[in-house]
Steps between C-alpha positions, in 0.01 A plus 500: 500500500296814487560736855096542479491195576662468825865373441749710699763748311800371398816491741819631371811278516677722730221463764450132452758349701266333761515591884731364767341213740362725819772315673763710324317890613703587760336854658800722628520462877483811661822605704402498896521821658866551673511608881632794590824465636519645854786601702663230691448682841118540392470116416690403819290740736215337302583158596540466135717161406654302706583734733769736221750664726552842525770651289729587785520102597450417146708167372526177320322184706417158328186386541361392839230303648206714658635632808325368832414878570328633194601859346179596604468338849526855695495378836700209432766696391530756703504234776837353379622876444445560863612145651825508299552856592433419868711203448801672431471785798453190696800286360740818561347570860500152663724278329900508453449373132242776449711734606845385316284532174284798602122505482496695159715190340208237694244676342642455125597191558126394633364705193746260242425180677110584478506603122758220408218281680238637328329598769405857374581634212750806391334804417202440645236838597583490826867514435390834275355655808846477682687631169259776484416620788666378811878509387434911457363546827761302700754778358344771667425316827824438551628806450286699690769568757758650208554857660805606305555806755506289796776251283734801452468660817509199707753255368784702451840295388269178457289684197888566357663136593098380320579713183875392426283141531272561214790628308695209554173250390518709175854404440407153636237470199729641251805246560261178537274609199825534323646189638171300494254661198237171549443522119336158534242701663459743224333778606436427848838504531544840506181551647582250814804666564309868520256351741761333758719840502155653620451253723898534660403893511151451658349188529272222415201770413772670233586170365103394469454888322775499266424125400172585418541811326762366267290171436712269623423123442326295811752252504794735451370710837427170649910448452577816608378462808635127558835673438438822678418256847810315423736775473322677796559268729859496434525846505383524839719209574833706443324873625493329851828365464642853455299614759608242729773703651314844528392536921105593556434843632401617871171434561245799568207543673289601202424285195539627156344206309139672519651794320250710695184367296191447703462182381752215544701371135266196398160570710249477329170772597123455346465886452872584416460120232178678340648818473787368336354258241215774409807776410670201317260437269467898439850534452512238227229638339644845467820343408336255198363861421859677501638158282221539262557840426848513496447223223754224666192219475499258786857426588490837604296481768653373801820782451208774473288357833882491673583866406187601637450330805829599624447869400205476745684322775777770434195738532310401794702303654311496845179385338595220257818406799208366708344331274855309361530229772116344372582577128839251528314237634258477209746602241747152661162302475421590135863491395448136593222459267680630250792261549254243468355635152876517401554137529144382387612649174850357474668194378661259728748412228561858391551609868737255527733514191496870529539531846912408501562825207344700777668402796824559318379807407399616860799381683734719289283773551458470874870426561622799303247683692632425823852555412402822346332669835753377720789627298344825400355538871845464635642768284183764594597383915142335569479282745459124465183454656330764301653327161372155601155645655493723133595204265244258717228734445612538111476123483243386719316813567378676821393183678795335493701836563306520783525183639893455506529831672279351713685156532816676543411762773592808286120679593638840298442323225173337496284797411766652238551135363115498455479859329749414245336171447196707409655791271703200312140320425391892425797525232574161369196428220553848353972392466387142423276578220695816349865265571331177260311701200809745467847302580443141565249464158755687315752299625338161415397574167153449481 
């Protein structure tokens, strides 16, 4: 037929093969935009998740029901924080079982049950805050009173009989690490064992600093300090037992335990409280500053806030002195909190499987410490009472120092036994961190 006439051209065989059903046109779906991926602090200050942990308390949880106390529940959890906090200093004040297990122990112990509960949840916001913000300033608050001068000039053989006991909890780490390595731990092995020779230099504050820094796990700490409470308590079992024998001296008319402050050890003063909290928070600041630009990223910033508030206490001592009786009382309270946070973000299985490797661990090292400052002591012609006073204040820190020279009437002591206390908690984070990254890693491989 004629195209003039209307019919359409002819189709070539190649084009005639006739169309698919519309059933069969499938448009290409366009790919959906991908989110950013944000830092895990950013998403957990965020409230992003479920609540994502920090990386410092970062590990492996199954899932869990919704906790009673949501993530975001602010007042909720701080609440618990608080109460369990309280709880402990409470336990260890007014109760013989409190005080067998010490109110640091209570307060992990309340923070497991609550998380294994599910009554709040690990890593919650709140629990950032106390990571943050308030573990850095309880450093400098409690070691407001660390006037190196006044340790050398007015402790005499103590400061000597307090050095051959840090030696000897060096060699005490070095023979249980070797002994008991806690590769089932992996790297908090090595990393456990740094933090418990700080705290059997210093104390609980050095263990809490050097844990943190090195990014130890929750659970692993929360064993730590099970075994730490254990061993402490025999410790200061057999120190009385040696001291047993040793008379208590003349009483005098004057009482040292005031050390000549203004303001009684403990009391607690409004204006002298402010003071202290305000130059705290400055201190941390300038020392996140000092971290930052010396380019050693977080875990860096509790050793830089130490070096520097002690520098100043060294410094101007009269100043910051007054102000160091309010600063310990805040820095105990939010050391609680922080024992709290510990065991909120730890496993009540992993705490106690892990717990045993540690104990081992710490009994070897105490043991060989106390054989090593008593034999060493002997040889250099100390004097008992100074060793025990010395290793007690290696071991359990000025308080207890304090307190058996106290219990035992030797009142020379009780100032000197405090001063040490406070230059070992001045010295230990900086020999517990160096000690783990540089021998103990080395030695376990990793």
């Amino acid at each position: 037929m004629d195209r003039a006439a209307g019919m359409p051209p002819p189709v070539s065989p190649l084009l005639s093969s006739p169309s698919p059903p519309l059933h069969l046109h499938r448009r290409p779906r366009p790919l959906a935009p991908r989110s950013p991926r944000l830092p895990l602090r950013r998403l957990w200050r965020d409230g992003g998740g479920d609540g994502c942990q920090p990386s410092r308390l970062r590990h492996v949880r199954p899932p869990r029901a919704v906790p009673i106390i949501a993530p975001g529940d602010q007042w909720g959890n701080w609440a618990f924080l608080l109460s369990a906090a309280a709880f402990g200093t409470w336990a260890e004040e007014r109760t013989a079982w409190g005080a067998a297990l010490s109110g640091a122990l209570v307060s992990i112990l309340a923070g497991l049950a609550a998380s294994s509960a599910g009554l709040v949840a690990p890593g919650a916001p709140a629990q950032a805050v106390v990571m943050e913000y308030l573990l850095p300033v309880a450093v400098p608050l409690l070691l407001l009173g660390a006037d190196l001068r006044r340790v050398v000039r007015a402790t005499g053989d103590l400061l000597k009989a307090f050095l051959i006991g840090s030696v000897a909890t060096v060699i005490g780490t070095t023979v249980a690490y070797l002994l008991f390595p806690m590769r089932s731990l992996g790297q908090d092995g090595w990393k456990i064992a740094a933090a418990l020779m700080g705290s059997y230099i210093g104390g609980a504050v050095n263990f809490v600093a050097i844990s943190e820094a090195l990014g130890t796990t929750p659970s692993v700490v929360a064993a730590g300090v099970a075994a730490d409470n254990l061993i402490s308590a025999l410790y200061f079992t057999a120190l009385f037992a040696l001291a047993s024998k040793i008379p208590p001296e003349p009483k005098s008319a004057s009482s040292p335990e005031d050390g000549g402050e203004g303001e009684p050890r403990g009391s607690m003063s409004v204006l002298h409280g402010g003071a202290a909290l305000a130059l705290s928070f400055t201190i941390c600041r300038a020392g996140t500053g000092i971290a930052a630009g010396l380019g050693v990223g977080i875990g860096g910033t509790l050793p830089c806030v130490t070096a520097l508030v002690v520098a100043l206490a060294t410094a101007f001592p009269g100043v910051l002195g007054r102000l160091a009786p309010s600063g310990e009382t805040m820095a105990l309270i939010l050391m609680q909190v922080f024992f709290t946070v510990v065991g909120a973000n730890g496993s009540v299985v992993d705490a106690v499987t892990k717990a045993p490797a540690v104990f081992a661990f710490a009994a070897v090292q105490v043991a060989v410490h106390l054989a090593v400052v008593l034999g060493v002591g002997r040889l250099a012609g100390l004097d008992r009472k100074q060793l025990l006073i010395a290793s007690n204040a290696n071991v359990g820190g000025p308080t207890t120092a304090a307190a058996m020279a106290t219990a035992k009437g030797w009142s020379s002591l009780v100032v000197p036994g405090i001063l040490v206390g406070i230059f070992g908690i001045s010295i230990a984070t900086f020999f517990g961190i160096g000690f783990g990254m540089f021998v103990l890693r080395r030695i376990s491989g990793f």
